[in-house]
C-alpha positions in Angstrom: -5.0 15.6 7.2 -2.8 12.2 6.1 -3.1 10.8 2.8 -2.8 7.1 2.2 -1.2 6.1 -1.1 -2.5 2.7 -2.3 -0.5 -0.2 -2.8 0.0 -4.0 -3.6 1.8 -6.2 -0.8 4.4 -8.3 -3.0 6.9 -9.4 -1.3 7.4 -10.1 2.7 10.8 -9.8 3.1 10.6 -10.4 6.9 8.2 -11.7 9.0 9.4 -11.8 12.4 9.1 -7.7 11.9 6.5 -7.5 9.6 8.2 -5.8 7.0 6.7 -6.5 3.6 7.5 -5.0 0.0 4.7 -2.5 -1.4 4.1 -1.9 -4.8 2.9 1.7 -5.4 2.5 2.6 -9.8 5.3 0.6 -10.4 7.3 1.8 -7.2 8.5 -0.6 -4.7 9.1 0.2 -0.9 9.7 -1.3 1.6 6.7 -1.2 4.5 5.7 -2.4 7.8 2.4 -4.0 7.9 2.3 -4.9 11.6 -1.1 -2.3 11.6 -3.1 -5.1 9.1 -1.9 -8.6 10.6 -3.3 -10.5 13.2 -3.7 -14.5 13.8 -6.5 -14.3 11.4 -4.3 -12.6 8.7 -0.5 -13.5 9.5 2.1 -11.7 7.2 2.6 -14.4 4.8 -1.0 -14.4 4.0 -0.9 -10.8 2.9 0.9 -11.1 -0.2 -1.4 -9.5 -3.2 -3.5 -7.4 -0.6 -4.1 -3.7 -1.8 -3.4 -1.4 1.3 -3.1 2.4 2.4 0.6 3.5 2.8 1.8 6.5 4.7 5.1 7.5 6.4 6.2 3.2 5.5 3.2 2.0 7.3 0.3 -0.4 5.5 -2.4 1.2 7.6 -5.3 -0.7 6.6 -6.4 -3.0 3.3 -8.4 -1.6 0.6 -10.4 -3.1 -2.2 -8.6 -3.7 -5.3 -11.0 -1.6 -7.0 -10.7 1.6 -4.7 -7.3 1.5 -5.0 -7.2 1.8 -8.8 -9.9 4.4 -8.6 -7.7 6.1 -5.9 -4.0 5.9 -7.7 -6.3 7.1 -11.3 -7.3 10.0 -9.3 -3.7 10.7 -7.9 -2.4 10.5 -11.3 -5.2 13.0 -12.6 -3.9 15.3 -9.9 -0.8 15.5 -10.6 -1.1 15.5 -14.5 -3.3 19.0 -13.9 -0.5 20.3 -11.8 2.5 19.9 -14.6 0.1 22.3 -16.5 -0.7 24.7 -14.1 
């Protein structure tokens, strides 16, 4: 099983190699989005789009909505395991 961490595309830092900054709670990495572009959707176009990160990759975009839901949850998680 893979878990996807939602984030906010804020930055691209370099297009040529699709490498855009992600914003995860406040956390900023460094990803490679080259999984959600396409002529449609080039890489500059993808700045404020919520997406699923795992291992450095955007996998796929997410409503903003889900993803809030989604970090809330994540944040619940690990709140209940500090007290257990």
């Amino acid at each position: 099983m893979c878990l996807g961490i939602p984030g906010k595309i804020i930055e691209i830092n370099d297009a040529t190699n699709k490498l855009a900054t992600v914003d995860v709670s406040g956390v900023k990495r460094q990803v490679n989005i080259a999984c959600i572009v396409d002529e449609q959707h080039p890489p500059e176009s993808c700045i404020g789009d919520w997406v699923l990160v795992h291992v450095g990759f955007a996998m796929n975009r997410i409503n903003e909505k889900d993803a809030k839901e989604t970090l809330q949850l994540l944040q619940e998680m690990a709140e209940l395991m500090v007290d257990y």
